[in-house]
N, C-alpha and C positions, 0 to 999 in steps of 0.2 A: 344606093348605099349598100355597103355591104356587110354582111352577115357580123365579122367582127366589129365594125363600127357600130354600129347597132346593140352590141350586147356592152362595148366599153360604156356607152352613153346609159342604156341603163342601168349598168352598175352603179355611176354616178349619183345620177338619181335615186338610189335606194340609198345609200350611203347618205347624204343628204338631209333624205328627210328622219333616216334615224338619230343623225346627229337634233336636225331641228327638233323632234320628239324627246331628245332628252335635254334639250336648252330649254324649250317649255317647262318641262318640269321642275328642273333646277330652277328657274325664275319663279316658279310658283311656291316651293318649299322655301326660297331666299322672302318671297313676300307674306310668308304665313309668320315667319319669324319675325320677320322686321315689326310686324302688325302684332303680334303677341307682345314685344316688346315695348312698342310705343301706347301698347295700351295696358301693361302691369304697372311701367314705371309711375307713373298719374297717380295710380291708386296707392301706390306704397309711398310716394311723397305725401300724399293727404291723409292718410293716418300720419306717418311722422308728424305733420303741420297741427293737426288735431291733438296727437298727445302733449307735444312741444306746448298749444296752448293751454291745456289743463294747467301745465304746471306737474303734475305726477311726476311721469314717465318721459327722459329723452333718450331720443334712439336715432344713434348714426349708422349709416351703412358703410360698409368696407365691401368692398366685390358685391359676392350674392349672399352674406350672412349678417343680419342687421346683431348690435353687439347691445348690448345694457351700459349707457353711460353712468347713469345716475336714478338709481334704482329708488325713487321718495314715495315707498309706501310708507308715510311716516307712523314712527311707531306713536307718537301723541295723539292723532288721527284715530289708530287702531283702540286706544287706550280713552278713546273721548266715545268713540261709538262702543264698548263694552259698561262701562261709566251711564251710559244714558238707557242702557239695557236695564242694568241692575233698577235704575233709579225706576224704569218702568213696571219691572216685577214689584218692587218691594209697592210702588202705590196700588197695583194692582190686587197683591196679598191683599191689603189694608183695605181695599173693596170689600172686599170678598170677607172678609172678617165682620167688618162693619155688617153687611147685608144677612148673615150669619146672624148677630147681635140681632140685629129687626126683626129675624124670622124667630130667633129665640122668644122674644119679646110676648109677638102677635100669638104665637101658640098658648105660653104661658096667659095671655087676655083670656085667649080662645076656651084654655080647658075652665078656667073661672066662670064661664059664661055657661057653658055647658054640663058643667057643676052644679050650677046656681048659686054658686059660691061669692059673696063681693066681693070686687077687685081693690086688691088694697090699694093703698092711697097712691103708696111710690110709685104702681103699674102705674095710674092715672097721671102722676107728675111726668113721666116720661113724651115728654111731645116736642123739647126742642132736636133740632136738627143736629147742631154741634153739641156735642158731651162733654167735661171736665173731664180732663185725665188724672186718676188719682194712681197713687201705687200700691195702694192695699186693700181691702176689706178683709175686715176681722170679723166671723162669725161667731158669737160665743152661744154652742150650742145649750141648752137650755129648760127645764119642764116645769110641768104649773106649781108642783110642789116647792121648787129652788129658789123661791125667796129669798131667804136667808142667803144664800150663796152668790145670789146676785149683789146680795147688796154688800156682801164681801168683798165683791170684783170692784162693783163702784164706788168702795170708801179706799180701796187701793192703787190700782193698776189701770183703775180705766178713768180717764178724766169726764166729770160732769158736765151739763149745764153749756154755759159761756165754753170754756173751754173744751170741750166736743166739738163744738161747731169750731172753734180754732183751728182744732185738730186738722180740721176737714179741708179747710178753707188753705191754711196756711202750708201745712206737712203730706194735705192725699191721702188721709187714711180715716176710713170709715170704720165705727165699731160698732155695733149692734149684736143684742141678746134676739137669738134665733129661736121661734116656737111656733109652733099649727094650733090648728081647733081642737077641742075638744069631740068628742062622739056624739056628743048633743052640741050642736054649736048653736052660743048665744046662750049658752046656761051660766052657770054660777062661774065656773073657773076660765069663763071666755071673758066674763065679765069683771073680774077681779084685776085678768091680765091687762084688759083694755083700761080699767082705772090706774094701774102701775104705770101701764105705758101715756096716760096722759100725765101725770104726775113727771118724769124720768123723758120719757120722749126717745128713748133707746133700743125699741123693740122693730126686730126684721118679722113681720106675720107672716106664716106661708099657706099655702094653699094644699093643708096635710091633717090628718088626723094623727094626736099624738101619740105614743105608745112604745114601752122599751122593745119589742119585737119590728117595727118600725125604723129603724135608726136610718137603715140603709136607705129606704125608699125618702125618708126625710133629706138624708146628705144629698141625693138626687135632686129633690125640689131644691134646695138651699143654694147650688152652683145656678142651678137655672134659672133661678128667681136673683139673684146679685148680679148673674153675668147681663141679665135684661135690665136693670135699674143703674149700673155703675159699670161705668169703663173705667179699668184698672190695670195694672201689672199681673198682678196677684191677688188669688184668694183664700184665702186662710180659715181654715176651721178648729176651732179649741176647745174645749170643753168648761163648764163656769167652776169647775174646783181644781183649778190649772192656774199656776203662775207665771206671769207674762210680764218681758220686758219689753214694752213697746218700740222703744228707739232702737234698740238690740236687732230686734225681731224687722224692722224695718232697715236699718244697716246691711243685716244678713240676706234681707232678701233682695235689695240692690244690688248686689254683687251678679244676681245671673238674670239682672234687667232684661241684656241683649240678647238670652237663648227663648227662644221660640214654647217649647213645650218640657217645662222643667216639672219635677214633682218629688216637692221638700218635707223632709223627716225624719226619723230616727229607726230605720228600715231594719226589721225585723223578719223571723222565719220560724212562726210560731209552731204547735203539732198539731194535727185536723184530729179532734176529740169530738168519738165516732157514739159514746157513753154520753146514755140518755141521762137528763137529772141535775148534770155538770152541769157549772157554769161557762158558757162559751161552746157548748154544745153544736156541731153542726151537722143538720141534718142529712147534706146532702154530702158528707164525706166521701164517699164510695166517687165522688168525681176525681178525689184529689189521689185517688191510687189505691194503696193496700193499707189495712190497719195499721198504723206508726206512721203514718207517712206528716210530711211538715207542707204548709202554704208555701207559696211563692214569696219572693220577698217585696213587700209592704208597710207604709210606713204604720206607728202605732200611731191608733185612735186619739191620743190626748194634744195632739197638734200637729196640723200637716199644712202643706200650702201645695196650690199649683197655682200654674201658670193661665192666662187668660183664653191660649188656646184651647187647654186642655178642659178647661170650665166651659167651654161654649163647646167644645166635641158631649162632655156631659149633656149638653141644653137639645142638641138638640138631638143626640140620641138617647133620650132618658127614657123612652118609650119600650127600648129594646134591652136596654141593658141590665144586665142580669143582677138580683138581690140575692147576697149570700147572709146566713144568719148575722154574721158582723161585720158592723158598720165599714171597720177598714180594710176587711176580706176584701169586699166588694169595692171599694176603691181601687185597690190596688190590679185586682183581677178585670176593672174598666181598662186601663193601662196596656194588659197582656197584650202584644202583638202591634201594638203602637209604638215609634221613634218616640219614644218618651227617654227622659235622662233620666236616671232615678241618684238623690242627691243623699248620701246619708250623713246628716251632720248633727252629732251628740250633743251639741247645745240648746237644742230644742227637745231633751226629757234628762236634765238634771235632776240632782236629788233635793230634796228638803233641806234645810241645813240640818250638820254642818257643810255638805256636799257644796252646795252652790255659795256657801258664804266664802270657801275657802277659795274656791275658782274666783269670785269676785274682788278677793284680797289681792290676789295674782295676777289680775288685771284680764282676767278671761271671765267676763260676767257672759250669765246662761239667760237665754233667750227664754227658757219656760225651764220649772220647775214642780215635781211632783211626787211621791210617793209610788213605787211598782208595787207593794203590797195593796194597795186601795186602789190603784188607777188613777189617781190626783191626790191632792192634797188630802192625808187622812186628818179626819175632822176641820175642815177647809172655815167654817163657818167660824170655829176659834181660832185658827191656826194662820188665816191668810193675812192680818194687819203682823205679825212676829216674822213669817218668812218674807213679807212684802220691803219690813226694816232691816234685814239682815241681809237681805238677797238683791235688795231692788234698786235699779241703776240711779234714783235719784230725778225727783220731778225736772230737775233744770235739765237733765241731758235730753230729756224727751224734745222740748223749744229750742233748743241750743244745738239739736243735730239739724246738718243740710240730707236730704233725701236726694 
């Protein structure tokens, strides 16, 4: 063979197998595709087939971009699961309040015992599981001298007897004359109070020694000790030469049923009186700033009310919280720095008549009624059967209002 034949032939041959070398190829990048193919498409019809069966979500495909037919995240769905949220916090609050309530409770046992103090009776009644929902307790603050004055309240404003337990039973509101021990407990005036109170059956006892210096530390016991015996809306503290309209006063305080941590009264901004000797003296001015300086605003002493939260934040940090010489200083100064509402409504420190006779002509009868030269009723002792007739909403509206 010769030299040319021989090179034509292996030209051939090399030509050949480069063509064959790149038909391999191509046959092998035609089979990676074909096979990526046949093995995406499977998976993207099975989701389709998947969502189709939920029911949600249906998805067609057009080429190679699946499109949103019928987009049913429904909004009733979205609105059924934020609905069942809510429904879950608020019972879960409502734990967590309650177990609050029990802790309040067992402490208030606890410092009795530790005291050596008895536990009064109401602590001891406390043992069923479900509680009575009331909407009030009315504290009417109270000392061993005020006889007279109590029995002002209960020939007026405050109903007796049979009708007490009405009150309770039918309307949700509890009222009791609030008072501690004496310095000698079980002496004469421990004893007198315990004759009144079996007599009457109207007294909250607290687990406090009594004394005008005291006020504050007493208002502390007073929340701790009601918010552990009674579940309520509200609790209200008055003073006994104070005139109160019970229906009134429970009307008004229905209105902010539904707010969480309210605190009702006729919210003031008194001057911190740094001069010794005064009445209303406070010692510790030098907190409140420079000479002249005024309180925060705070409701006045002769009637206020909170709310149940805010009674059980009292309970169960009563330990910590700080005593300012007067009573409502220091209420109000619990409050500082707390989501508190602060509500101020002048129907809860009208005047004496003619003041409050004239609002009740007018059809705007006053929740409580009092004198600012005295702090309550001056001369309350004579004075509370005249303003109780001139001022007072009228025993039928008390039975006759829905709560």
């Amino acid at each position: 063979m010769s030299w040319k034949s021989r090179g034509t032939e292996s030209s051939k041959s090399w030509v050949s197998k480069k063509w064959t070398l790149l038909l391999c190829i191509g046959c092998f990048c035609g089979g990676m595709l074909f096979s990526d193919r046949m093995e995406t498409e499977p998976e993207a019809k099975d989701i389709l087939r998947t969502m189709n069966e939920d029911g949600n979500l249906k998805i067609v495909s057009e080429g190679c971009t699946p499109k949103l037919k019928d987009g049913k995240h429904e909004s009733t769905d979205i609105l059924g699961e934020v609905s069942r949220t809510h429904h879950a916090i608020q019972t879960l609050d409502k734990t967590i309040s309650n177990l609050e309530m029990e802790l309040a409770a067992a402490r208030a046992a606890q410092e009795s015992i530790l005291n050596g103090s008895p536990i009064s009776d109401d602590l001891k009644i406390r043992e069923p599981i479900t509680k009575r929902k009331y909407l009030m307790v009315v504290g009417i603050n109270t000392a061993f001298s005020s006889r007279k004055r109590r029995d002002s309240v209960r020939s007026t404003w405050m109903p007796q007897g049979d009708k007490r337990k009405k009150l309770e039973e039918e309307k949700g509101i509890i009222m009791r004359f609030v008072i501690g021990h004496s310095a000698t407990s079980g002496g004469i005036l421990d004893r007198a109070i315990e004759a009144e109170d079996k007599r009457h059956g109207d007294f909250l006892r607290l687990e406090h020694v009594e004394g005008y210096l005291e006020l504050s530390a007493k208002t502390k016991t007073y929340f701790a000790t009601a918010v552990a015996l009674w579940d309520a809306d509200f609790y209200v503290k008055v003073d006994d030469d104070v005139h109160v309209n019970i229906a009134t006063l429970g009307t008004t305080l229905g209105r902010h049923r539904l707010k969480s941590r309210v605190y009702i009264g006729c919210m003031k901004s008194g001057p911190v009186l740094a001069q010794k000797g005064v009445r209303y003296h406070e010692p510790e001015h030098w907190k409140f700033g420079e000479e002249g300086n005024r309180y925060f605003r705070h409701a006045t002493g002769q009637l206020y009310a909170i709310s149940k939260d805010l009674a059980t934040y009292i309970s169960i940090n009563q330990h910590v919280l700080h005593k300012y010489a007067n009573e409502d200083v220091s209420l109000g100064s619990w409050f500082i720095g707390l989501d508190v509402e602060h509500i101020d409504d002048r129907r809860l420190c009208c005047g004496t008549p003619p003041d409050c006779e004239w609002k009740a002509q007018a059809g705007n009868i006053c929740v409580a009624s009092f004198d600012w030269s005295c702090s309550g009723v001056c001369k309350s002792v004579e004075r509370m059967k005249e303003v109780h007739r001139r001022c007072g909403e009228g025993e039928n509206v008390l039975w006759s209002t829905a709560f």
